[in-house]
Every structure is written in C-alpha cells, then in structure tokens.
C-alpha positions as CSV (number, residue, x, y, z in Angstrom):
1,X,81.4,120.8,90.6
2,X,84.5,120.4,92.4
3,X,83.8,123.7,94.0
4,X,80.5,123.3,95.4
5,X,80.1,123.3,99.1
6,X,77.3,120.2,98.6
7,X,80.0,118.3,96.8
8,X,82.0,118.9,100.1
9,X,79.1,118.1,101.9
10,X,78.7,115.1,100.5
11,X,82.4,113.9,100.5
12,X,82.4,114.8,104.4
13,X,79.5,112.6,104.7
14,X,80.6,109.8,102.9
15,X,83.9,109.9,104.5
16,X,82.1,109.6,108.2
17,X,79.9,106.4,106.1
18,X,82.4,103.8,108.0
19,X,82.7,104.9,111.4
20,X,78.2,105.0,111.3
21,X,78.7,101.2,109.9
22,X,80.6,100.6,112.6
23,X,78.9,102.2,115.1
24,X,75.9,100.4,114.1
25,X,76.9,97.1,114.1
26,X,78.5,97.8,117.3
27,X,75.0,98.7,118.6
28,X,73.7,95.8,117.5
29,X,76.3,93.8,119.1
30,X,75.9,95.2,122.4
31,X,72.3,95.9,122.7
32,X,70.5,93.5,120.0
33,X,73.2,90.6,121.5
34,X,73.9,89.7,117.5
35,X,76.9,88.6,115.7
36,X,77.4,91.4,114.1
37,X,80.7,92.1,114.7
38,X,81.6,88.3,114.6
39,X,83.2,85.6,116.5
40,X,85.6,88.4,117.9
41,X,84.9,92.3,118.2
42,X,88.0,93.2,119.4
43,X,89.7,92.2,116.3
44,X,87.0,92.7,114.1
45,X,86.9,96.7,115.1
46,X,90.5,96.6,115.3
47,X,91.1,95.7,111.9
48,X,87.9,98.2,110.1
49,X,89.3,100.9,111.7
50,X,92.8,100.0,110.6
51,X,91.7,99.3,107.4
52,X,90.0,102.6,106.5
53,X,93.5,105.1,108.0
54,X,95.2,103.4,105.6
55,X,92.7,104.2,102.8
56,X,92.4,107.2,103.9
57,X,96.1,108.7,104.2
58,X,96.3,106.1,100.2
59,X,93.6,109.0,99.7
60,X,95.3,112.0,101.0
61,X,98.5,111.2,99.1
62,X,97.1,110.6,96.2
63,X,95.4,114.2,96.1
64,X,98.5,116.0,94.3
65,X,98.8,113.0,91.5
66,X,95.4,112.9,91.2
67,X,95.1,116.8,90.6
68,X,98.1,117.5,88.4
69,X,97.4,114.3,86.3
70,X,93.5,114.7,85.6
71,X,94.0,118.8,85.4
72,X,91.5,118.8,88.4
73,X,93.5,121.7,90.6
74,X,90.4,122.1,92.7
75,X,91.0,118.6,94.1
76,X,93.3,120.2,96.7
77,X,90.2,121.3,98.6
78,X,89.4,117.7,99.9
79,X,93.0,116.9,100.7
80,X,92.9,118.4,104.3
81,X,89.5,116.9,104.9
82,X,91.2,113.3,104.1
83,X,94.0,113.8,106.3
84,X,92.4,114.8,109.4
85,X,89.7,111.6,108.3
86,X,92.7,109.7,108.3
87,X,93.7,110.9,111.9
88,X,90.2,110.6,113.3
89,X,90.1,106.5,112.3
90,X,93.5,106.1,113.7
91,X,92.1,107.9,116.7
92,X,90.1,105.1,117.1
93,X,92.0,102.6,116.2
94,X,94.2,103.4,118.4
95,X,91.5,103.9,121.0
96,X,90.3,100.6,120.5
97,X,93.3,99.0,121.7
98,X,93.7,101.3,124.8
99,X,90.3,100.0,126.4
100,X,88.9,97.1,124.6
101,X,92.5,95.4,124.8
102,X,94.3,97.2,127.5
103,X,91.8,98.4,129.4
104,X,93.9,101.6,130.4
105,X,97.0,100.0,131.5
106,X,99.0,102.4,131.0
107,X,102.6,100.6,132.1
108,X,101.0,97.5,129.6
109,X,101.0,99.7,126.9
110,X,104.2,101.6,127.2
111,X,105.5,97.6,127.7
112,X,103.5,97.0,124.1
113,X,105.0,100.0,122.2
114,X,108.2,98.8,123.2
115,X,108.8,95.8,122.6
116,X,106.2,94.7,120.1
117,X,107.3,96.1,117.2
118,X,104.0,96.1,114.9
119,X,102.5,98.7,117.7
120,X,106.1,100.4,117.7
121,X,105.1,101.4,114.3
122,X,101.4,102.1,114.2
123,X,102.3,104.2,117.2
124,X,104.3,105.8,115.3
125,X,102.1,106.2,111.8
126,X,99.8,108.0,114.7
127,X,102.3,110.3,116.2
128,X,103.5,111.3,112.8
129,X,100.0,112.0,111.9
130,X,99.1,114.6,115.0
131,X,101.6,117.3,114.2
132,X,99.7,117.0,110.8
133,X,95.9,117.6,112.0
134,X,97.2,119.9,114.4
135,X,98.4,122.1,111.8
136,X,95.9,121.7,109.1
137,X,94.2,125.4,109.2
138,X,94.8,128.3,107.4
139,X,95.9,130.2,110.9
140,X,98.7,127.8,111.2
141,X,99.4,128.4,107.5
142,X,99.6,131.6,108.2
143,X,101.7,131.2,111.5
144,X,104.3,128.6,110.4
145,X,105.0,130.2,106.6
146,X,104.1,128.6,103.5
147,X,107.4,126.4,103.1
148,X,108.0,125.1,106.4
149,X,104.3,124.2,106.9
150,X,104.7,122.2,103.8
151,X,108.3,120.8,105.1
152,X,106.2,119.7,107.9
153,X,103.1,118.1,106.1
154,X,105.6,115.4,104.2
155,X,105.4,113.9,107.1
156,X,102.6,111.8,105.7
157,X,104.3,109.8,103.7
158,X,106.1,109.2,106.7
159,X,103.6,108.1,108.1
160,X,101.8,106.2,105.5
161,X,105.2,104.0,105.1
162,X,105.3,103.2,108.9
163,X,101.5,102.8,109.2
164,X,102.2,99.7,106.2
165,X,104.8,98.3,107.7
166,X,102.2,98.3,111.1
167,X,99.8,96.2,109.3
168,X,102.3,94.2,107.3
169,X,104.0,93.3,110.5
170,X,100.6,92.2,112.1
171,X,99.0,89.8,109.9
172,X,102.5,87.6,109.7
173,X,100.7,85.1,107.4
174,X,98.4,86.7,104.4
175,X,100.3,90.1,103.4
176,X,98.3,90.7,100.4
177,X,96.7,93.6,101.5
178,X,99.7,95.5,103.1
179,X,101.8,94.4,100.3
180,X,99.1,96.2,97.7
181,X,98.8,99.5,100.2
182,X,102.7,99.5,100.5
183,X,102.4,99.6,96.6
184,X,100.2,102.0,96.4
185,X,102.5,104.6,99.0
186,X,105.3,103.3,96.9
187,X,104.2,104.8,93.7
188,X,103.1,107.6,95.3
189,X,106.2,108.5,97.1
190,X,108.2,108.1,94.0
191,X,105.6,110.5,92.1
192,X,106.3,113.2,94.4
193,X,110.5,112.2,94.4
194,X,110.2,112.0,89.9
195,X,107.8,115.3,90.4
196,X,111.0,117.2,92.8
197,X,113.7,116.1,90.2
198,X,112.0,117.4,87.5
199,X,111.4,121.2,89.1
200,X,114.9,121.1,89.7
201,X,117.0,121.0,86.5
202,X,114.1,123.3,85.7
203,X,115.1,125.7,88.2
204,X,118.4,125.2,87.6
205,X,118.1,126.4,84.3
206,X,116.0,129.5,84.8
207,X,119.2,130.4,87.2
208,X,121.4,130.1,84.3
209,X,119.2,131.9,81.6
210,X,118.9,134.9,84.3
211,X,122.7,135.2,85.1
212,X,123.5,135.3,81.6
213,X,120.6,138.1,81.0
C-alpha cells in the first residue's frame, strides 16, 4: 500500500489540507468581511502556520523511528515529501511576518532578527531548513555522494531544536505546546544518538573478527 503512487497522492494532498484551510478562511476574511480568522489575523495566520512546520519537521524526524520500529521500510518514500512540506509552511510563516507585520522593511527586520531573539531562532530553524529542500532530489544525491548528503540532511534536527526553542521563546506564558514538541524532538534525537551507538560497537566488532580472520 505503502507503495502506491495514490497513497502518495493522497498523503500530498492531505499534507496541502492546511494551507487550503487557511486560504479559505482567509478569503472569507477578506472578501466575505467575517471573523474567520478572529479578533486578530496577523497572529491568528502567524501561529497556524507555525504550528503545522513544527508538525511537520515532528513528522519528518519521526520517518526513520517510525520505519525501523513498525518494519514499514517503505515509509522512507514520504520522508522527502514532509521535509520540503515542512519548508513550504515555514515559507509562509515566515512570509507572513515580512508583509503582514513588516510590510517589507527590510532594515526593521534585520533590526528584529537581531535583537529579538525568538525571530533569531525561527530565522534560523528556516535557514537550516533551505540547504535541506534545496538538496532533496535524487540529482543532488547523486552530486553530493551518499554520506555527505546525509551529513548534511541532520541538519533537521537542527533545525527542529531551534524552531522549539522559537515558539517556546514566543508564547512567554503557556509553554505547553513547545514543551510537548521539544519532547517529541527530544526523543527523537536521542533515538537516532541510541540508534549511532549501537552500529558502532557493532562495527567495531566486525573490525576485530576480520583482522583476526
């Protein structure tokens, strides 16, 4: 099932589900003059797309557990497809800050990124994640070599830790939510960290057993 292009199809789809709740309501905002959006857009588009780049890189990272764990290898197909999800809504989060809040001021934002130091780090969770999407086809596989494209790619975790402490550093009073996606990029971290020092001593000893043979 895994492998079907429909179930692909269908994941694609329901990963673009947000942004068309989005844009709706922000149709109906605009045009239809409701409250759909709320008592205040800015924030209320601010923090959806927010929300769903942290879900989504939660998602990305949690493609290798998920696959070795459940014996589901063909899992790894939709881990690309998450990432780059994950890059599009921090596109537009971070797009939603340049004109709703800033309007394109270019020396207010550089100000902002520098001395405000919850958009010091979601600047950075983005910047981390470009390299990332940039990168993410099989000709840049191909290009970059096997182990330093995957040297590269841990830069999600990266940026999933600095895209927590972004949104733990922004809601100053109820942390709940960045506390429980910190946890979840905690556990997954350490995964992959318990998952390297296992393959070593492993390693390690098919060394040995091959020098002595």
């Amino acid at each position: 099932m895994l492998r079907s292009r429909w179930t692909k199809v269908v994941v694609f789809l329901a990963c673009l589900a947000p942004f068309a709740v989005l844009a709706w309501r922000f149709y109906r905002a605009t045009v239809l003059f409701e409250l759909s959006l709320g008592a205040n857009p800015l924030e209320t588009m601010t923090h959806f797309t927010g929300d769903w780049t942290i879900r989504f890189l939660c998602a990305t990272l949690a493609i290798t557990p998920l696959r070795k764990l459940l014996g589901l290898p063909d899992l790894i197909r939709y881990r690309r497809m998450l990432g780059l999800y994950a890059f599009f809504y921090g596109c537009l989060h971070f797009m939603i800050y340049l004109y709703f809040d800033k309007l394109f001021a270019w020396r207010e934002i550089v100000k902002d990124v520098a001395k405000r130091p919850f958009i010091t780090a979601g600047f950075a969770a983005l910047a981390l994640m470009a390299p990332l999407a940039l990168t993410s086809t099989a000709g840049w596989i191909r290009r970059m070599g096997g182990k330093r494209w995957q040297s590269l790619h841990r830069l999600v975790y990266a940026s999933g830790v600095a895209a927590v402490v972004h949104y733990y550093w922004l809601v100053k009073s109820d942390v709940r939510l960045p506390l429980m996606y910190g946890a979840i990029v905690g556990a997954l971290l350490l995964f992959r960290v318990a998952g390297k020092l296992k393959i070593r001593p492993a390693r390690a000893v098919r060394r040995t057993a091959q020098s002595v043979s």
